[in-house]
N, CA, C and O atoms as a DFTB+ gen file, in Angstrom:
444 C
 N C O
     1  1       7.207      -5.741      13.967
     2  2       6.202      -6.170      13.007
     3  2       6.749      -6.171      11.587
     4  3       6.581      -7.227      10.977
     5  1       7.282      -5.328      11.040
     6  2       8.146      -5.128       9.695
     7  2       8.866      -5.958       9.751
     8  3       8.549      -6.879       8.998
     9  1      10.045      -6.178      10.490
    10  2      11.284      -7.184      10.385
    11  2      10.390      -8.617       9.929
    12  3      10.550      -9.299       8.916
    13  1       9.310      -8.827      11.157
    14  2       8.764     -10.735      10.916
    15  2       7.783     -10.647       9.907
    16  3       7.116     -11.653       9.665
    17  1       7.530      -9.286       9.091
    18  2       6.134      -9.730       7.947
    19  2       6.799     -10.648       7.196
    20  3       8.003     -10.463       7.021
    21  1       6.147     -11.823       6.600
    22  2       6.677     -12.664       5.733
    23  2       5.808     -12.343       4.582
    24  3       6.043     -13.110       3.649
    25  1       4.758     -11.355       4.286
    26  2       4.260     -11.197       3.127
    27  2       4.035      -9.551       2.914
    28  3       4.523      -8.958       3.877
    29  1       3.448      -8.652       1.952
    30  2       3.547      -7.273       1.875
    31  2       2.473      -7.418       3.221
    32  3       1.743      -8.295       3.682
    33  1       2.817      -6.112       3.528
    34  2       2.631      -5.673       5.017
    35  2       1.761      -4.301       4.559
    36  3       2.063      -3.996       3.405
    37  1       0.638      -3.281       5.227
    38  2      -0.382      -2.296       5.301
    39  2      -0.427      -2.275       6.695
    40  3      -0.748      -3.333       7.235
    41  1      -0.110      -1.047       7.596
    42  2      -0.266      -1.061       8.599
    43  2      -1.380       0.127       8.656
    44  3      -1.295       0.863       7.673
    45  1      -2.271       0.438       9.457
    46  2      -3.114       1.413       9.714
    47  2      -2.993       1.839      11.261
    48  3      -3.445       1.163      12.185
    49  1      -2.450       2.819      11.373
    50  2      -2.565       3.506      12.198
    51  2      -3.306       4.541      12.625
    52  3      -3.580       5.469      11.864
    53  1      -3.796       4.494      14.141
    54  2      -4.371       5.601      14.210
    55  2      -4.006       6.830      14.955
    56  3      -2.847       7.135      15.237
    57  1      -5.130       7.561      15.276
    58  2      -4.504       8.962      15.517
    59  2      -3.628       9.494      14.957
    60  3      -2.677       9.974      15.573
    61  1      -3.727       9.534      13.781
    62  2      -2.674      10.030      12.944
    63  2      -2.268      11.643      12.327
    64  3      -2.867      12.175      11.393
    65  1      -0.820      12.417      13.282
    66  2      -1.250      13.596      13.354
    67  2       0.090      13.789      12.066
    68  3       0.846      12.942      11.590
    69  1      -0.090      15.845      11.692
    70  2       1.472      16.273      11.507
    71  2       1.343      15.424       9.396
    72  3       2.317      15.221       8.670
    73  1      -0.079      15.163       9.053
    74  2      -0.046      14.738       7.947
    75  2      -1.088      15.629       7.121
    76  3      -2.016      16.182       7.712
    77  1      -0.925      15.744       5.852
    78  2      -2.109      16.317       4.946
    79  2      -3.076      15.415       5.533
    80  3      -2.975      14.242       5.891
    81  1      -4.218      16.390       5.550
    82  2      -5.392      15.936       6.165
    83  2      -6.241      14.984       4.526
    84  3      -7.257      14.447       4.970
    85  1      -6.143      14.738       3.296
    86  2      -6.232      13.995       2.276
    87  2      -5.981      12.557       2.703
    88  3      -6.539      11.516       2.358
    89  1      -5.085      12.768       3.466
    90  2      -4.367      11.369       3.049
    91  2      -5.040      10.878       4.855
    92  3      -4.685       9.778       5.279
    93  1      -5.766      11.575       5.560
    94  2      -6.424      10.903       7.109
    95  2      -7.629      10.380       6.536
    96  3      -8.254      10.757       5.545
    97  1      -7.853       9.391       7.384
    98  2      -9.281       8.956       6.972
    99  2     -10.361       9.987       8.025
   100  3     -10.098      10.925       8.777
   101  1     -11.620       9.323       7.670
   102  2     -12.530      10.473       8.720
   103  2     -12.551       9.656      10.021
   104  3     -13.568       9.930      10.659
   105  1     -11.775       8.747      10.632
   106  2     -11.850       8.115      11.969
   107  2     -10.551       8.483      12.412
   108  3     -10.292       8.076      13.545
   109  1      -9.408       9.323      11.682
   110  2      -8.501       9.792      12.347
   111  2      -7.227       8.809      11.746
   112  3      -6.114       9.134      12.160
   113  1      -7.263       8.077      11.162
   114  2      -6.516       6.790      10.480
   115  2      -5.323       6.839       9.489
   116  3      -5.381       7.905       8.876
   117  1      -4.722       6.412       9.268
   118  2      -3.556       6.388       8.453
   119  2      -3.652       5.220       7.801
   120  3      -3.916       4.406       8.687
   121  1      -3.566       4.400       6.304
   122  2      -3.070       3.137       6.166
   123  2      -1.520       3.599       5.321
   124  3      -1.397       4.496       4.487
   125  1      -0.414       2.644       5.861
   126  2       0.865       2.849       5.253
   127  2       1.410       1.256       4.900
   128  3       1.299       0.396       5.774
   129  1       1.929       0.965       3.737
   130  2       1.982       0.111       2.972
   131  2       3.674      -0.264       3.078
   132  3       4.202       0.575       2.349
   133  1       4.356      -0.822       3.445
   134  2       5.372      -1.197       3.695
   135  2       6.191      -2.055       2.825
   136  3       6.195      -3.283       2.922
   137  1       6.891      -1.379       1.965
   138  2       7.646      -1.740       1.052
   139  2       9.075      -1.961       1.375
   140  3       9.813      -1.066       1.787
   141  1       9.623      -3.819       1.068
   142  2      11.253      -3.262       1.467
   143  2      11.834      -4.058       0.189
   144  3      13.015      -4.261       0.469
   145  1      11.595      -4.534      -0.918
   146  2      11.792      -5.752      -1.470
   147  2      11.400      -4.828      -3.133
   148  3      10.392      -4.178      -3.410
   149  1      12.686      -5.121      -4.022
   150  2      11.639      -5.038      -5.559
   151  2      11.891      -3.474      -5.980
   152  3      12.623      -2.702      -5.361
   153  1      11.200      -3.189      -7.058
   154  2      11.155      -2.234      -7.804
   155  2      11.018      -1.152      -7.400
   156  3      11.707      -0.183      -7.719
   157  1       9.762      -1.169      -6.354
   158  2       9.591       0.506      -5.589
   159  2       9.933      -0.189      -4.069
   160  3       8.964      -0.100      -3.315
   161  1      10.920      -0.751      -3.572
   162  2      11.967      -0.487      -2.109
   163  2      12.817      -0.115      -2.773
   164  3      13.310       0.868      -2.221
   165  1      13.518      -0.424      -4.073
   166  2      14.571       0.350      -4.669
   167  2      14.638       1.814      -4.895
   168  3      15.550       2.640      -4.919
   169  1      13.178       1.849      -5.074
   170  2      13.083       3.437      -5.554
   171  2      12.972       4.154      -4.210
   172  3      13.524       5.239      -4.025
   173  1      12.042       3.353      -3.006
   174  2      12.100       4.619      -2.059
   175  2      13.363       4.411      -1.512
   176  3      13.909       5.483      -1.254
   177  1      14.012       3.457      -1.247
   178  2      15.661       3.973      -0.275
   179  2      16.744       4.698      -1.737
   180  3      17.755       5.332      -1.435
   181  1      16.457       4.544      -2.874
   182  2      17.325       6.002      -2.906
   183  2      16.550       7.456      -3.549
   184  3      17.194       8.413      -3.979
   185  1      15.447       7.403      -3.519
   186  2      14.971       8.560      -3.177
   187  2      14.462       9.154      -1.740
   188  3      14.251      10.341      -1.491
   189  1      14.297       7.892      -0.737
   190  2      14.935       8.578       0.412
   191  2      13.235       9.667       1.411
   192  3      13.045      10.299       2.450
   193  1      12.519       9.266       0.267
   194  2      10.763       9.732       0.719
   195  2       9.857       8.769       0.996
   196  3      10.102       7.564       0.959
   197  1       8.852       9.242       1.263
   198  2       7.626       8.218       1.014
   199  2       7.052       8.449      -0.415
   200  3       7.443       9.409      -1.079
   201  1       6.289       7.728      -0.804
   202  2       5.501       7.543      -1.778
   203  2       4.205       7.756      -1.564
   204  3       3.767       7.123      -0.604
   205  1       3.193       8.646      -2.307
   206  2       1.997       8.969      -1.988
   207  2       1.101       7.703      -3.026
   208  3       0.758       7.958      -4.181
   209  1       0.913       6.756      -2.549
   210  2      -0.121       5.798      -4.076
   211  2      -1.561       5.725      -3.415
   212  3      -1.936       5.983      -2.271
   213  1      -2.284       5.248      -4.630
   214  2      -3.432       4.368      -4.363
   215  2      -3.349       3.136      -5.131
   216  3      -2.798       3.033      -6.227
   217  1      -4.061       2.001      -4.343
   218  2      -4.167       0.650      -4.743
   219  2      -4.162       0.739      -6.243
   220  3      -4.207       1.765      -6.922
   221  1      -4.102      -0.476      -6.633
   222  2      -4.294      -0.636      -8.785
   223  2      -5.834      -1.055      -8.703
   224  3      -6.382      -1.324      -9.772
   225  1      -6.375      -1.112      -7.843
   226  2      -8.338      -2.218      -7.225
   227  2      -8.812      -1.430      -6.615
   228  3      -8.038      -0.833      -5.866
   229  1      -9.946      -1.101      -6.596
   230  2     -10.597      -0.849      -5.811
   231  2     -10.435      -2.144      -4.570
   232  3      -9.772      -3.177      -4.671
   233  1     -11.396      -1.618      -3.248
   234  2     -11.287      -2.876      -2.379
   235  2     -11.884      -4.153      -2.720
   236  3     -12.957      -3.883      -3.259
   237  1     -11.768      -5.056      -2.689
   238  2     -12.783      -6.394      -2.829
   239  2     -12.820      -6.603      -4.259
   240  3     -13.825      -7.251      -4.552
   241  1     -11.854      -6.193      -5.626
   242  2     -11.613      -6.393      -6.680
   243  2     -10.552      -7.322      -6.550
   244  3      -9.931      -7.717      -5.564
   245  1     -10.453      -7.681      -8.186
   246  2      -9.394      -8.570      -8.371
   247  2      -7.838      -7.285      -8.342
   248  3      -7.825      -6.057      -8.432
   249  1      -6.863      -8.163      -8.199
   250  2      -6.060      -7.364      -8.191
   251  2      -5.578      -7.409      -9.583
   252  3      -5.500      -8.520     -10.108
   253  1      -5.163      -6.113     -10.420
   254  2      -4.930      -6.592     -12.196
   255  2      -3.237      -6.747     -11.935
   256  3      -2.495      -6.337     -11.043
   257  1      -3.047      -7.451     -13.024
   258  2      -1.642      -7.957     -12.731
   259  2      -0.476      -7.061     -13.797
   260  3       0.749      -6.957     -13.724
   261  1      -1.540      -6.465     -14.839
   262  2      -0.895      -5.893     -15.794
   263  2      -1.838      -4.319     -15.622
   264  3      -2.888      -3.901     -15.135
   265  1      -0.498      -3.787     -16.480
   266  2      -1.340      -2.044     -16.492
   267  2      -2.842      -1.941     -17.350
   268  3      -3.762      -1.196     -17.013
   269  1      -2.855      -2.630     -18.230
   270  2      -4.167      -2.665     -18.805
   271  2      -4.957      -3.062     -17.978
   272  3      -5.983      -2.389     -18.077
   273  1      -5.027      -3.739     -17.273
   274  2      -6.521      -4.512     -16.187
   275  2      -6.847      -3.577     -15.230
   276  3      -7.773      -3.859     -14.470
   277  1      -6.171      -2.318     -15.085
   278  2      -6.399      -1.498     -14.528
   279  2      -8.031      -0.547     -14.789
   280  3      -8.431      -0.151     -15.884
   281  1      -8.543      -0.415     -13.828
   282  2      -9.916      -0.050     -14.111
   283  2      -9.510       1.995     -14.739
   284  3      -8.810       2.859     -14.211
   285  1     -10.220       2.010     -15.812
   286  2     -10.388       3.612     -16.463
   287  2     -10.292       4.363     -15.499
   288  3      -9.435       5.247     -15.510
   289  1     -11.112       4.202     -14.473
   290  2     -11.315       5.377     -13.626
   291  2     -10.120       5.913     -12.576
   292  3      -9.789       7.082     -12.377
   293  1      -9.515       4.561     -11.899
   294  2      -8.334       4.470     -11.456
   295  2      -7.163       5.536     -12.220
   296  3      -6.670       6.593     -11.826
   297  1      -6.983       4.802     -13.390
   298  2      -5.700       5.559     -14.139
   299  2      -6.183       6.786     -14.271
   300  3      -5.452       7.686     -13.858
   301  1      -7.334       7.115     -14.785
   302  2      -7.644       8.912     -14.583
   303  2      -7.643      10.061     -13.801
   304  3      -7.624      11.275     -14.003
   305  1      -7.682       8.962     -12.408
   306  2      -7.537       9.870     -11.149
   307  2      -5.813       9.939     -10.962
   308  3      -5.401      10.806     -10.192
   309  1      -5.065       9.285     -11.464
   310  2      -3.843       9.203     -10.838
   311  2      -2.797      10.043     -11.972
   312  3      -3.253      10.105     -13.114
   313  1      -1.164      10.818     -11.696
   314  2      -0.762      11.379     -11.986
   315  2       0.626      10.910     -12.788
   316  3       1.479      11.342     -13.564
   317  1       0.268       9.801     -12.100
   318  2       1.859       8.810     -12.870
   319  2       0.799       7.261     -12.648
   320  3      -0.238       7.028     -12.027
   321  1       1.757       6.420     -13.555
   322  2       1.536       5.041     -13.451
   323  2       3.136       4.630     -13.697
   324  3       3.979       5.406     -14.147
   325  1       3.406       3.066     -13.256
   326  2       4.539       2.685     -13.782
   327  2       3.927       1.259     -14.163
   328  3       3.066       0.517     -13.691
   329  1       4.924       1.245     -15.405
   330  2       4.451       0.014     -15.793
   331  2       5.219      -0.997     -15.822
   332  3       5.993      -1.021     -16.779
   333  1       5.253      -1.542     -15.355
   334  2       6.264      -2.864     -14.989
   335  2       6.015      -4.294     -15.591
   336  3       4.829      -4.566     -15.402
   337  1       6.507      -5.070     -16.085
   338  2       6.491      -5.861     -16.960
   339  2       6.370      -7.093     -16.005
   340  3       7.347      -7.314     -15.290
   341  1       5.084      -8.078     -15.888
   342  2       5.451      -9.328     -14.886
   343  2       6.706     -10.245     -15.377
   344  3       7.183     -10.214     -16.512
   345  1       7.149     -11.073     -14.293
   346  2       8.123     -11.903     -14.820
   347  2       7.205     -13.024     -14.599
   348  3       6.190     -12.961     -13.906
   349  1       7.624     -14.052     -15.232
   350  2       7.357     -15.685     -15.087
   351  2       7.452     -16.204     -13.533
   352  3       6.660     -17.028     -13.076
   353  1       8.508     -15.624     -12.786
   354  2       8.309     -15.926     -11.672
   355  2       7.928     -14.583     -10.488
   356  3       8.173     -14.662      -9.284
   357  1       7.300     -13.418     -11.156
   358  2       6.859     -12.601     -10.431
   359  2       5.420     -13.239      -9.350
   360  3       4.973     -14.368      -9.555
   361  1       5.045     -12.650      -8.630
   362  2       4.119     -13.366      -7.559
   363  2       3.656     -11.662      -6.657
   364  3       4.242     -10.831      -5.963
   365  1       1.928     -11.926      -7.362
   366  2       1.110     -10.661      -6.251
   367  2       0.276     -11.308      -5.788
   368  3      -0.489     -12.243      -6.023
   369  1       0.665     -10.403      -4.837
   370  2      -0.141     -10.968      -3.147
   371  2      -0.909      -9.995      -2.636
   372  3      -0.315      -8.927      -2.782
   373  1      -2.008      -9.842      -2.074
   374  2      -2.349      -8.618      -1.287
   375  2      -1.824      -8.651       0.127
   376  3      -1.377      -9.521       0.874
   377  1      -2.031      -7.495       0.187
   378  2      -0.932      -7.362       1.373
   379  2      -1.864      -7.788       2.308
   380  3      -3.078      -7.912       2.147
   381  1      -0.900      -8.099       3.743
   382  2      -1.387      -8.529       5.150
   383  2      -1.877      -6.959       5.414
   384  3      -1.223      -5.984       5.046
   385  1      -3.128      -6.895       6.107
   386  2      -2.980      -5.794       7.181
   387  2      -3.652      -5.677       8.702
   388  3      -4.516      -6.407       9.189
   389  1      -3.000      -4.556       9.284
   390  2      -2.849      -4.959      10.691
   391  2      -3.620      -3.506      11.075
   392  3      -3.748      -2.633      10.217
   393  1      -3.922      -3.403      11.907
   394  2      -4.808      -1.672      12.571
   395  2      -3.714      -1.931      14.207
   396  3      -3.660      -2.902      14.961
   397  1      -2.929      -0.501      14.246
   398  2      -1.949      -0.690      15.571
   399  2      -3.138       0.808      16.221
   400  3      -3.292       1.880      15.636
   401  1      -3.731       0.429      17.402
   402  2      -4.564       1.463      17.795
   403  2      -3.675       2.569      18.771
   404  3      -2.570       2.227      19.192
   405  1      -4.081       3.531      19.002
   406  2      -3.265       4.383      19.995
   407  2      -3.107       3.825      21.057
   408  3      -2.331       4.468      21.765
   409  1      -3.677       2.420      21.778
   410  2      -3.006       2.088      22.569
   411  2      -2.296       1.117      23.017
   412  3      -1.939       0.608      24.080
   413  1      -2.143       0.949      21.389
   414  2      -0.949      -0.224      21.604
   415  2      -1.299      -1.715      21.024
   416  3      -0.462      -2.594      20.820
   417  1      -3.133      -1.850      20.735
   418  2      -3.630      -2.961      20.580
   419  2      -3.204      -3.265      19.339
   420  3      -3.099      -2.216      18.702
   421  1      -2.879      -4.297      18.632
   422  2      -2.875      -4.690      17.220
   423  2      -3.918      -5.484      16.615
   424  3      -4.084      -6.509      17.277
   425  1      -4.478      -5.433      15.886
   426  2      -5.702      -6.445      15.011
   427  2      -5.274      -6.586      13.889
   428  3      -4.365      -5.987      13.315
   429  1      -6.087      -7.585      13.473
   430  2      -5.453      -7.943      12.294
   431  2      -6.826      -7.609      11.061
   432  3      -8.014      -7.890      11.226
   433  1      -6.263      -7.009       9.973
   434  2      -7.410      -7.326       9.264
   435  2      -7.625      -7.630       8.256
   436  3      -8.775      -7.756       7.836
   437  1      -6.426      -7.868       7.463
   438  2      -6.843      -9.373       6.929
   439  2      -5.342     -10.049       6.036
   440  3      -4.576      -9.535       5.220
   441  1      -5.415     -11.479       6.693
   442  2      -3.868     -12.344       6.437
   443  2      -3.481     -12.347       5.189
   444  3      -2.433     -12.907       4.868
């Protein structure tokens, strides 16, 4: 599934054990955001961790493209921001995501 995403990729998994219980949803769930491309795939292969984030949107918002469009409440809850400068030919997308169930089923939820 990673190798053929052709766009950012969110996978949600479930039954998700062996994690801070913060970061489970209350149906047992995981969503993990799959970065290999850009500014933060650079940062996680040589720091070599995961990254703990939340979205820059709430759900069903616009996505802000700059650090200012970022909603108040967002940046207050969070402990770092980075601010990254768009390029002319930068391009955001929301990511694809997929729900892989414990038994194997995949859905999609949304392209």
């Amino acid at each position: 599934l990673i190798d053929c995403a052709t766009s950012p990729l969110t996978i949600i998994y479930s039954g998700a054990i062996g994690l801070p219980t913060y970061l489970i949803k209350d149906d047992g769930s995981i969503a993990i955001r799959v970065v290999k491309d850009g500014f933060y795939g650079e940062l996680l292969r040589k720091w070599g961790k995961a990254l703990i984030s939340t979205s820059a949107n709430k759900s069903g918002s616009d996505t802000p493209i700059i650090l200012s469009n970022v909603s108040a409440e967002i940046l207050e809850a969070v402990d770092y921001t980075v601010n990254l400068q768009p390029t002319e030919t930068a391009t955001f997308k929301s990511s694809q995501i997929i729900k892989l169930d414990i038994d194997g089923k995949i859905k999609i939820i949304r392209q």
